[in-house]
Each structure stands twice: as structure tokens, then as C-alpha cells.
C-alpha positions as CSV (number, residue, x, y, z in Angstrom):
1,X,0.0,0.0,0.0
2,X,3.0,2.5,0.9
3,X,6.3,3.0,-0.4
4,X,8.5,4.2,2.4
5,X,11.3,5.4,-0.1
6,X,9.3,8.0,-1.1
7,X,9.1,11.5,-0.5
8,X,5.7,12.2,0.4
9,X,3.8,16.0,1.0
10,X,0.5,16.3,2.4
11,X,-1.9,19.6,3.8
12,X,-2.1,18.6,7.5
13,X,-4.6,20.8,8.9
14,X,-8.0,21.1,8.0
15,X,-9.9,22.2,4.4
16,X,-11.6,25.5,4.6
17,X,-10.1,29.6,5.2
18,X,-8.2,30.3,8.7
19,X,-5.7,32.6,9.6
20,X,-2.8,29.5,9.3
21,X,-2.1,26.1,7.4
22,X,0.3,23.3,7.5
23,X,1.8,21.1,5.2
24,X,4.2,18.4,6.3
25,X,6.9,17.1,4.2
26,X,8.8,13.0,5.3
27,X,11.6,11.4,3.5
28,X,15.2,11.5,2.5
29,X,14.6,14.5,0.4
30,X,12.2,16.8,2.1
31,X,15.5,19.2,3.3
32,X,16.7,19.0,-0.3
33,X,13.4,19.7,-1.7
34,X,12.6,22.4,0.5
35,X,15.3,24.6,-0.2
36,X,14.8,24.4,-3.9
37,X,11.2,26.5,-3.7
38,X,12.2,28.5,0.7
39,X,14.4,31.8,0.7
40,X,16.3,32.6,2.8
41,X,17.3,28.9,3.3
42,X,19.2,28.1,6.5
43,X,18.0,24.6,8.0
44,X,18.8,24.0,11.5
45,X,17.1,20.8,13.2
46,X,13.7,22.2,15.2
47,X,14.5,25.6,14.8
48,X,11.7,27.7,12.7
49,X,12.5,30.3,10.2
50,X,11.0,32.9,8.7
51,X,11.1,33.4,4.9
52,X,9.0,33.1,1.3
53,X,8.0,30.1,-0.7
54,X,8.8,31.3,-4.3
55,X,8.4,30.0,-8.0
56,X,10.6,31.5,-10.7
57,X,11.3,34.6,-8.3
58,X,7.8,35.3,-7.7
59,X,6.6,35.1,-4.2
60,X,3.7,32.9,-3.5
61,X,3.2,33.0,0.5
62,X,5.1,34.3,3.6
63,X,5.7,31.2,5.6
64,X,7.4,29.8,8.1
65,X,9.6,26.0,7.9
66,X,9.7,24.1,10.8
67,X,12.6,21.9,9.8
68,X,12.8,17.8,11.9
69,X,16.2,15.7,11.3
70,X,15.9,12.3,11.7
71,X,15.3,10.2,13.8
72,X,13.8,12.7,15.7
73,X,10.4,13.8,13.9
74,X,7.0,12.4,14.0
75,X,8.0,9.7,11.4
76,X,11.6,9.3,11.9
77,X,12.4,10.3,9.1
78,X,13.7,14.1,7.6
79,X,10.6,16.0,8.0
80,X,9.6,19.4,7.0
81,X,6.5,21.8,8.3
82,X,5.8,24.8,6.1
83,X,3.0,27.4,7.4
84,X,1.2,29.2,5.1
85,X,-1.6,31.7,5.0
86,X,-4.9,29.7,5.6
87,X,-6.9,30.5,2.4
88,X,-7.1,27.1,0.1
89,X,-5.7,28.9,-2.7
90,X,-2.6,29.2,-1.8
91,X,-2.2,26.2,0.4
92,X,-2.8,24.2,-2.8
93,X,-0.1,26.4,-4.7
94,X,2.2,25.5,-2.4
95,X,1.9,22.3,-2.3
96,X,1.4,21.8,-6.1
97,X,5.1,23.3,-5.9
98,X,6.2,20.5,-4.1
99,X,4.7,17.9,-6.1
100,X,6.6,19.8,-8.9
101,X,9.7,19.4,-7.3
102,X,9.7,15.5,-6.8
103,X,7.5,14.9,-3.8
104,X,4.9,12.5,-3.9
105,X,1.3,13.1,-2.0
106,X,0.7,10.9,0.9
107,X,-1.6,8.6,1.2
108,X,-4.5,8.0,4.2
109,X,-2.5,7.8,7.3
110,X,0.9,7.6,5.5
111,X,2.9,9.7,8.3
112,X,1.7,7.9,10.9
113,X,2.6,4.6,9.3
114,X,6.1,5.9,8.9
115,X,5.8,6.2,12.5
116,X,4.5,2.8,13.3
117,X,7.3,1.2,10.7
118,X,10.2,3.4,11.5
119,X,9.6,2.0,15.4
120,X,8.5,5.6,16.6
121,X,5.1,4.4,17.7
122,X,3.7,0.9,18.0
123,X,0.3,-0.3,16.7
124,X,-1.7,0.5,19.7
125,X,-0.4,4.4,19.9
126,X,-1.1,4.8,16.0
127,X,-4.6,3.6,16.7
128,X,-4.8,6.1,19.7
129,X,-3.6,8.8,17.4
130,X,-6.9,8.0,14.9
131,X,-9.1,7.8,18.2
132,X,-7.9,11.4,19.3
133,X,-8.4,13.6,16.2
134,X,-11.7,11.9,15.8
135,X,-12.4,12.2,19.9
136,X,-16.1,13.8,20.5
137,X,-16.0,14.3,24.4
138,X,-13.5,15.2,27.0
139,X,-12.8,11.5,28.7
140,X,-12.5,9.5,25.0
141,X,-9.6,12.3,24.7
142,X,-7.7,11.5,27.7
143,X,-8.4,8.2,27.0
144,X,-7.0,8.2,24.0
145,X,-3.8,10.1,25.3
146,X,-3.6,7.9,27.8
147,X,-2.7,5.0,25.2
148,X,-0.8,7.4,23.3
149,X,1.7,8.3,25.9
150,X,2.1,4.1,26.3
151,X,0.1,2.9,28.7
152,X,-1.7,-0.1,26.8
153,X,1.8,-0.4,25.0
154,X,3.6,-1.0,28.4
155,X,0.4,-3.0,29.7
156,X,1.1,-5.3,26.4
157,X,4.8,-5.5,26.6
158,X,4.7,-7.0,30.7
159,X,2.0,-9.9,29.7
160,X,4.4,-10.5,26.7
161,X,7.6,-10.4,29.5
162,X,5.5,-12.5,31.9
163,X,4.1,-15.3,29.5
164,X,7.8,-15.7,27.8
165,X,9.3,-16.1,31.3
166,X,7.3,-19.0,31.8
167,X,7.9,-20.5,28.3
168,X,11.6,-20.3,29.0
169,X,10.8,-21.8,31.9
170,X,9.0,-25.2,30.9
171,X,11.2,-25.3,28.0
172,X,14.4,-25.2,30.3
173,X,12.9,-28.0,32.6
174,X,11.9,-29.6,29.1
175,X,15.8,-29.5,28.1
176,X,17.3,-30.4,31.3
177,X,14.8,-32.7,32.8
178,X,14.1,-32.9,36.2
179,X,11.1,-34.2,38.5
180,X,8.7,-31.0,38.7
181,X,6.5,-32.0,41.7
182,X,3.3,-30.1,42.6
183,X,4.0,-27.1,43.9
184,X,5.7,-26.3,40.5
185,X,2.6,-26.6,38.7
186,X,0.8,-25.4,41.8
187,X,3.0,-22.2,41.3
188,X,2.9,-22.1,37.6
189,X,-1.2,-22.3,37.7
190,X,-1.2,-19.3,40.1
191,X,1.0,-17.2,37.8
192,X,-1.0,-18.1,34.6
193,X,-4.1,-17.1,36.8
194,X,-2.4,-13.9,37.9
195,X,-1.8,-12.6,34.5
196,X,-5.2,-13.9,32.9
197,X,-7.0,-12.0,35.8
198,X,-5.7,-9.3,34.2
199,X,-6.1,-9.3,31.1
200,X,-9.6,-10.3,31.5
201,X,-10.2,-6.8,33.1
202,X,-7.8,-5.0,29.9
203,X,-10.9,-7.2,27.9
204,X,-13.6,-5.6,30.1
205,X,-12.7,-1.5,28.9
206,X,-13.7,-2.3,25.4
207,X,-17.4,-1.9,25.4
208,X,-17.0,1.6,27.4
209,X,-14.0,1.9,24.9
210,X,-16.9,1.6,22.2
211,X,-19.1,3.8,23.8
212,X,-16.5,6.8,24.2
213,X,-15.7,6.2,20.4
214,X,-18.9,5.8,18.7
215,X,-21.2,7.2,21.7
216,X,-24.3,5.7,23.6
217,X,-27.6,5.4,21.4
218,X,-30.1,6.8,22.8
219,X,-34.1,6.3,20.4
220,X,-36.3,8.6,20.8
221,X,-39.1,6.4,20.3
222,X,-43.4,7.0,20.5
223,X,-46.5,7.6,18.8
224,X,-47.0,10.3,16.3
225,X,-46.5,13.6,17.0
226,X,-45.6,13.0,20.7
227,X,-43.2,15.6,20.2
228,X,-40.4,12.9,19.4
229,X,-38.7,15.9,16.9
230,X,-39.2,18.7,18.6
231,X,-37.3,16.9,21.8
232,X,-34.5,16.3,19.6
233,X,-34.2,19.7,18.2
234,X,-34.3,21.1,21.8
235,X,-31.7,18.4,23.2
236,X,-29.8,19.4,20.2
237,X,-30.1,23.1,20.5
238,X,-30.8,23.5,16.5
239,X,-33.5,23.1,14.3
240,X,-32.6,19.5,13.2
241,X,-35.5,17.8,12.2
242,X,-38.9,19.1,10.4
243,X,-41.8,19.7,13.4
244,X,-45.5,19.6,11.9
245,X,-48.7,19.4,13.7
246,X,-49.6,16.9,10.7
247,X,-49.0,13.1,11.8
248,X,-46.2,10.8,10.5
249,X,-43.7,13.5,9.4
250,X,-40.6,11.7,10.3
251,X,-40.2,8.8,7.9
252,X,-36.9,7.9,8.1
253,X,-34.3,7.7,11.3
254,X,-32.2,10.9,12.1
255,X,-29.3,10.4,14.0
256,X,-27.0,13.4,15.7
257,X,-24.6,13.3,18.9
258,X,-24.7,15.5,22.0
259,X,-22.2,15.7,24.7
260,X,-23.6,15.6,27.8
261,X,-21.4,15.7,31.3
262,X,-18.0,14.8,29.0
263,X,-19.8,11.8,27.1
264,X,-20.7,11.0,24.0
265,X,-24.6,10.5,23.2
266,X,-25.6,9.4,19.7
267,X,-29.8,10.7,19.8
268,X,-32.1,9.0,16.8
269,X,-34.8,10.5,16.2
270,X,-37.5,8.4,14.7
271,X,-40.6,7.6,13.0
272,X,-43.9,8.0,14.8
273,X,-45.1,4.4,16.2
274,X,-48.4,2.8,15.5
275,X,-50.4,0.3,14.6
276,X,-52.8,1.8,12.2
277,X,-54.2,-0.3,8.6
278,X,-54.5,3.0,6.8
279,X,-50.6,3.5,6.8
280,X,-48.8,4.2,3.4
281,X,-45.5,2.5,2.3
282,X,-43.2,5.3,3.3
283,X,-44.9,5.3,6.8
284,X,-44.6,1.3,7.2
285,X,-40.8,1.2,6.4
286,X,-40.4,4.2,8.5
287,X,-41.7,2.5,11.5
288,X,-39.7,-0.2,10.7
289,X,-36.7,1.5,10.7
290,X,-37.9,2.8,14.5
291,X,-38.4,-0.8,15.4
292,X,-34.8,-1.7,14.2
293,X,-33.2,1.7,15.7
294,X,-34.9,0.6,19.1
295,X,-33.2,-3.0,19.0
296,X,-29.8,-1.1,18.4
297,X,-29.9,1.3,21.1
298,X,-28.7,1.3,24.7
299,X,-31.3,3.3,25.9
300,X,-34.8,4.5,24.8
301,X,-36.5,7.9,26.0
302,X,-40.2,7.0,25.3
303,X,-42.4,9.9,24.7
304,X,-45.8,10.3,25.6
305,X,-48.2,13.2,24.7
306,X,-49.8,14.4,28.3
307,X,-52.9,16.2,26.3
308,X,-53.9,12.9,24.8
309,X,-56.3,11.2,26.9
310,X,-56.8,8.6,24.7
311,X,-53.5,7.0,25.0
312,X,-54.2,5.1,22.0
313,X,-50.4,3.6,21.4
314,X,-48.9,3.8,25.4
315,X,-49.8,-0.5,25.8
316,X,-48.2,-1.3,22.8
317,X,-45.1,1.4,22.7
318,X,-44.4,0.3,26.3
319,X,-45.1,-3.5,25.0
320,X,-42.5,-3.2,22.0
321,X,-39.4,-2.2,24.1
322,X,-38.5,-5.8,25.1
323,X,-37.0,-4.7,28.4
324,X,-34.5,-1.9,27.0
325,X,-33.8,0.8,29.4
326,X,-36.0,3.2,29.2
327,X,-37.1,7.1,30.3
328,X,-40.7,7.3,30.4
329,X,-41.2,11.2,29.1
330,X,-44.6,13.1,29.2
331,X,-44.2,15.7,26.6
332,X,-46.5,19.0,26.1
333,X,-46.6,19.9,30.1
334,X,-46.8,23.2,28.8
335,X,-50.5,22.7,27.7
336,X,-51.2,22.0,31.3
337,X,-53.5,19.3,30.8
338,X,-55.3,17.6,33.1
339,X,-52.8,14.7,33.0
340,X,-54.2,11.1,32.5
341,X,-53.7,8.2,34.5
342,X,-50.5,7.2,32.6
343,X,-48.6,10.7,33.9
344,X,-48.1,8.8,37.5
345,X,-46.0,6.3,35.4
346,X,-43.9,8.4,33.9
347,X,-40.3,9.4,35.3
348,X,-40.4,13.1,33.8
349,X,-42.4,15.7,32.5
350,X,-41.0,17.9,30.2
351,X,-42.0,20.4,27.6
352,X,-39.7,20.2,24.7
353,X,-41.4,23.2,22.8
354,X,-40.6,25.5,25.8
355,X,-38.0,23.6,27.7
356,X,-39.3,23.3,30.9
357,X,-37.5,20.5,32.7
358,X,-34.9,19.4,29.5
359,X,-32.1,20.2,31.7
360,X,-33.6,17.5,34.2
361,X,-34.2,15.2,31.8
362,X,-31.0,15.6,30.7
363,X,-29.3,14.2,33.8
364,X,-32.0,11.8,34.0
365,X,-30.3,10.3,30.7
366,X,-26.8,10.4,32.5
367,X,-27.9,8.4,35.8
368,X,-29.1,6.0,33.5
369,X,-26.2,6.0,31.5
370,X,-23.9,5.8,35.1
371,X,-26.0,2.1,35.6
372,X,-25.4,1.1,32.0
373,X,-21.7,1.8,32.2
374,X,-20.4,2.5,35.4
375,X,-16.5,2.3,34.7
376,X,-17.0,4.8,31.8
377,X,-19.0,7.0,34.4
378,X,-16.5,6.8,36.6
379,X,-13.9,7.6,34.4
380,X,-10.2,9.0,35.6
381,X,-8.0,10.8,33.7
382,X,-5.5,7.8,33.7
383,X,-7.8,5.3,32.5
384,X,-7.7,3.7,28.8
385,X,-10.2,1.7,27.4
386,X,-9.1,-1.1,24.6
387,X,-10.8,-0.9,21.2
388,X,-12.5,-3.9,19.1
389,X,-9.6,-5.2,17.6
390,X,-7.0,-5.3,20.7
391,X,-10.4,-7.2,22.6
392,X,-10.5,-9.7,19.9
393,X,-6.6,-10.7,20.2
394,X,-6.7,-10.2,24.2
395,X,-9.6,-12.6,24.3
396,X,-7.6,-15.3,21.9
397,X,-4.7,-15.1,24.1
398,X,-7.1,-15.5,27.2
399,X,-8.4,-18.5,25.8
400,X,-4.7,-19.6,25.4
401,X,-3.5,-19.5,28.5
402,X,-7.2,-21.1,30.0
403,X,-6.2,-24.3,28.0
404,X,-3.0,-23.9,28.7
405,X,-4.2,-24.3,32.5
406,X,-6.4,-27.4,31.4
407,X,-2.9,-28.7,30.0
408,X,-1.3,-28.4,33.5
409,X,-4.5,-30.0,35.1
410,X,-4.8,-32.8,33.1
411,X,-0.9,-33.5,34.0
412,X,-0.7,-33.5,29.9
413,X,3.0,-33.4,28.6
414,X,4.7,-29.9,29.5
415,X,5.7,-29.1,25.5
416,X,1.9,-28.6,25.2
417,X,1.9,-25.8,27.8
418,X,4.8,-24.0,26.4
419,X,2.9,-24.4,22.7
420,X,-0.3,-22.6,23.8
421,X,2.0,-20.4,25.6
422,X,3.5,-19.2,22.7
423,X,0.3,-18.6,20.9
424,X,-0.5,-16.1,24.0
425,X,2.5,-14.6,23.4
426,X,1.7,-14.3,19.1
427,X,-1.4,-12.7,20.1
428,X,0.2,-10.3,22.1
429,X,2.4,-9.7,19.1
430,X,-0.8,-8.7,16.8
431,X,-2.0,-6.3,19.3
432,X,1.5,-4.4,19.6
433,X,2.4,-4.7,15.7
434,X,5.2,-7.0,16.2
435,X,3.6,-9.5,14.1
436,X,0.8,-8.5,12.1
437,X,-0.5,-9.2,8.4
438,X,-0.7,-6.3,5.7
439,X,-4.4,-6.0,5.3
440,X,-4.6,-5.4,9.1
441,X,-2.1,-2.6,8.6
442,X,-3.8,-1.2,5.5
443,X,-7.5,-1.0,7.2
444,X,-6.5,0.8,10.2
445,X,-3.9,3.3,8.3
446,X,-7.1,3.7,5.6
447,X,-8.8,5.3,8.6
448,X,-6.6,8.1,8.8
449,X,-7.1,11.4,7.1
450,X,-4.4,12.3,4.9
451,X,-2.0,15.2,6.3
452,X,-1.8,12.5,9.4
């Protein structure tokens, strides 16, 4: 996918008019390159100068180079940083000129496979790099520096210490014989146990990992015009979704996140429920999709309309959550009904076209959250949480040392031990990048955005 003898240029902040820009420049001839188009050219490693990019004498930005020798730059390699003037215009120019002059433009995530490659980062601190620019609340960004800085790396790197002490072990007794009585397997079970305990709590972070990465889902599910849109507009604080006092509006799913107290809530917004034979196609499929949103969320804030006394849909809303978490919400306080038998039932009242108690409701939806996922609530600054791939590997290299415990128990022939030992150990491998195959590489490099 990469070819790491090339010379590769990329625009490393964002598209769109600011007041600066960056362009980073890796590889053997970035210093050369960069003094072909920079004057007044004087390169000195980390220092930043002042000067012009230029094109046959003509001045095309006022910049200033940031100049890395390796090893020591993000990459490793010899790395250049040129600041430009923010408008897109002339960011492109200037990097057009470096193209001109040999460079190549990185692909998705090319830098920071330089890094992994070149040894500067391991597999787990690219991944936290991807999990950081894309961050969407407070706690999955110290998470993610967390890992970054090498925590999970050094958490990796002592199971991988541990486990290959003990292979050396058995294979030692293996190679000079000798009679291993109990308390030798006694002691080897307990240090296998130690280090699976362990990594069975590593295994445990991932789903809060999840939900700091991709957020909680929260449905906003009930019957037509309960108000189901007009609550997520007023969570949202924008005009989101289309409000209409005409039934069935919302015919497809909307999803959006919200912060709320540091963490990440994806709200979908959908389709009015019921169970009515006069329905059009558009409708049916729309409640569907509400049906199937419901299934995948983690939490549902049912919304009941307080003015209607009918309560036509409650039974069979209530009937079609399955036992998800809920928030029973009575919406439309503001009409001040005289609320219906169903309003003792409910956990809130709100009115979502006035706001009258969203900011209650709102840490309604957290408590709920805190009983859903207590170690995310309870979050410190020096936790880390593992993401989908690291769980997979961590849980095959459980499973290797659990029969690798059956092994001992069975009083099985010690080479066995040491084998599923050793696949631990591979495992471990996988999850640092020691060992890992190409199209692993190339899917979680793909992820990143270019300049990174």
C-alpha cells in the first residue's frame, strides 16, 4: 500500500479559510526539496524560520519552515513543516510546488505509518492517534492520550515479559529434565491465573471503549406527534428535524450526537409508532426502521403526549421495548392538561417546545447511563479503554492461557503448555504490531485522514 522510499507532502490541517495552514513534508529529500522553492534557506534541526515560498522569483506565501532531522520527527524520518496563509488557494499552490519538485502526496494515514514502521510508535499508539483527532467528548480524549503516551503499550509489553518467562521456563525444565512435583505446577497455575486476571479486566474496557468512540444510542421512540422531533431539536439546540402538527412527518431515522457531562450521546430521532391499517408504504418502512433503531440502542426515552387522553399507542409502545432501558417522558406539560392516569408512570415531565425541565431530563439520561456503564461514568484521567480489535486478540490469548491451564490439570505433557504459551505470546504480538498481516495494517492506516 505505501512505499516508504518515497518523499511524500500532504496539507495537515483542515480544508476551509483560517488565519494559518500546515503542510508536512517525510523522507530523505524533504531538506533537499525544500530549499529548492524556501528563501532565505538556512535549515537547523527544530529551529523555525522565517522566509518566502517562491516559483521563478515570484513570491507565492510568507511562511514559516519548521525543519525535523531524523530520527527525531514524528515519522523518523527528515521531516519538513511549512506554514502558510490559511486560504485554500494558496495552500494548494504550495503544495502543487512540491509535487513539482519530486515529492509525492501521501496517502491516508501515510505519516503515521512511517511512525509505526520506522519504530517511533507501535500499533496500539497509531490507533490512539486516529481515536484522538476523531475524539467527540473530554474522557474519549484522555483516553486516547492515555494509550498514546504508552500505557496499553507497556500493559502489552509486561503480559508479553511474563508469559515468555514462563515458556523459558518449561522449556528449560523440558531441556534439562528434572522431577517437577506439585508445587511447580501449583505455582505455575497461580501465575498463569495472575496474568489472565488481568487481562480479563484490559478485555472488560472495550465496550466503554466503544461507547466513548462511537457514543451511547439513545431512540427517541413514541407515537406520532408526541413531540419525538421537537425533543430532539431542543436536546440538540438546533433546528434539526422538520416539526408539523400533521401526523407521520418523520419517515426515516435521524441520528446526531450531543455531549452531555464529558460523554458522547448518539440521539435517533424516529418515526412515529403505531399500529394503524390506513398507513402508506413510506410510513410502514419508517416504522420499521424505529423498530430496528430501538433494537440497536442502549437506551430509549419513550415519549408520551400528556394532552392525549386517549392514550391510544402507550400499551403497545411500552409492549414493543423488550425490556431496553428506558425514560418514560410526558411531553406538552406546557398545555397544562389535566394529565391522564398514565402521567403517575412516567419518570419526567418535560415540555420540549418550551424547555421546561430538559435540563432535568438531561441528567436523567446520564444516571441512566452511570447504571449502564459505570466504569466509563467513573472515568479518571488515567484510564484507557481497549478498542474492538485489541479485545478480539486479548480474548484469543485468554483462551490460550485457560487451555493452557487445562494442559497443567490434566498432567498433559509440558511441551503442550509451552505451545499454547507461545500462541498467548503471538497474540500479544498482533495487538502491539510486532507481528501483524498487511491487510490489518492497510484497514486501520485507511482510517486516517491524509495530512496524518
Amino acid at each position: 500500500m505505501y512505499n516508504i522510499s518515497d518523499t511524500i507532502a500532504a496539507i495537515c490541517t483542515p480544508t476551509g479559510v483560517g488565519s494559518i495552514a500546515g503542510i508536512r513534508i517525510s523522507g530523505k529529500d524533504s531538506w533537499d526539496i525544500i530549499q529548492k522553492i524556501f528563501s532565505p534557506c538556512s535549515l537547523s534541526h527544530m529551529q523555525a524560520q522565517h522566509g518566502y515560498i517562491k516559483e521563478d522569483d515570484k513570491t507565492m506565501d510568507e511562511v514559516i519552515v519548521l525543519p525535523f532531522k531524523a530520527p527525531n520527527s514524528f515519522t523518523a524520518e527528515d521531516v519538513i513543516e511549512i506554514f502558510t496563509h490559511g486560504g485554500n488557494q494558496v495552500t494548494s499552490m504550495v503544495l502543487d510546488l512540491c509535487l513539482k519538485n519530486g515529492v509525492r502526496l501521501a496517502k491516508n494515514g501515510e505519516f503515521s505509518f512511517r511512525a509505526f514502521i520506522n519504530g517511533r510508535i507501535d500499533l496500539t499508539e497509531a490507533e490512539a492517534i486516529n481515536d484522538l483527532i476523531n475524539a467527540s467528548s473530554s474522557k474519549a480524549v484522555f483516553s486516547a492520550n492515555e494509550i498514546l503516551s504508552g500505557s496499553l503499550k507497556e500493559k502489552v509489553k509486561s503480559f508479553h515479559e511474563e508469559l515468555l518467562f514462563l515458556v523459558t521456563k518449561i522449556e528449560g525444565s523440558i531441556e534439562f529434565p528434572m522431577d517437577v512435583g506439585e508445587s511447580k505446577k501449583d505455582e505455575l497455575k497461580k501465575d498463569l491465573e495472575k496474568i489472565n486476571s488481568e487481562l480479563k479486566v484490559l478485555i472488560e474496557t472495550s465496550k466503554e471503549g466503544q461507547i466513548l468512540r462511537d457514543g451511547l444510542k439513545v431512540s427517541i421512540i413514541g407515537a406520532p406527534n408526541a413531540g419525538k422531533s421537537s425533543l430532539l431539536n431542543r436536546l440538540l439546540e438546533n433546528e434539526r428535524a422538520i416539526v408539523t402538527s400533521t401526523p407521520g412527518t418523520t419517515r426515516d431515522t435521524i441520528e446526531e450526537k450531543i455531549n452531555l457531562n464529558g460523554y458522547p450521546i448518539v440521539l435517533v430521532d424516529t418515526a412515529g409508532i403505531r399500529h394503524d391499517g390506513k398507513l402508506d408504504e413510506a410510513e410502514k418502512h419508517g416504522i420499521e426502521r424505529s423498530k430496528s433503531a430501538l433494537e440497536k440502542s442502549d437506551l430509549a426515552l419513550v415519549i408520551f403526549d400528556v394532552t392525549d387522553k386517549k392514550e391510544n399507542y402507550s400499551e403497545k409502545i411500552l409492549n414493543s421495548i423488550n425490556g431496553k432501558p428506558k425514560i418514560l417522558v410526558g411531553n406538552k406539560m406546557d398545555l397544562n392538561p389535566q394529565l391522564p392516569a398514565l402521567s403517575s408512570k412516567l419518570d419526567i415531565l418535560i415540555s420540549a417546545k418550551d424547555g421546561t425541565n430538559i435540563d432535568k431530563l438531561k441528567s436523567l439520561i446520564v444516571e441512566k447511563i452511570k447504571l449502564l456503564s459505570p466504569s466509563t461514568i467513573n472515568y479518571q484521567p488515567s484510564t484507557f479503554f481497549i478498542n474492538q480489535r485489541q479485545k478480539e486478540l486479548l480474548i484469543q490469548c485468554s483462551n490460550s492461557i485457560d487451555f493452557a491451564t487445562e494442559i497443567i490439570n490434566k498432567n498433559d505433557p509440558e511441551d503442550l503448555i509451552a505451545d499454547e504459551l507461545k500462541k498467548a505470546v503471538s497474540k500479544l504480538d498482533e495487538v502491539s504490531g510486532q507481528k501483524v498481516n498487511e491487510d490489518v495494517i492497510n484497514n486501520i492506516f485507511s482510517k486516517f485522514c491524509i495530512g496524518k
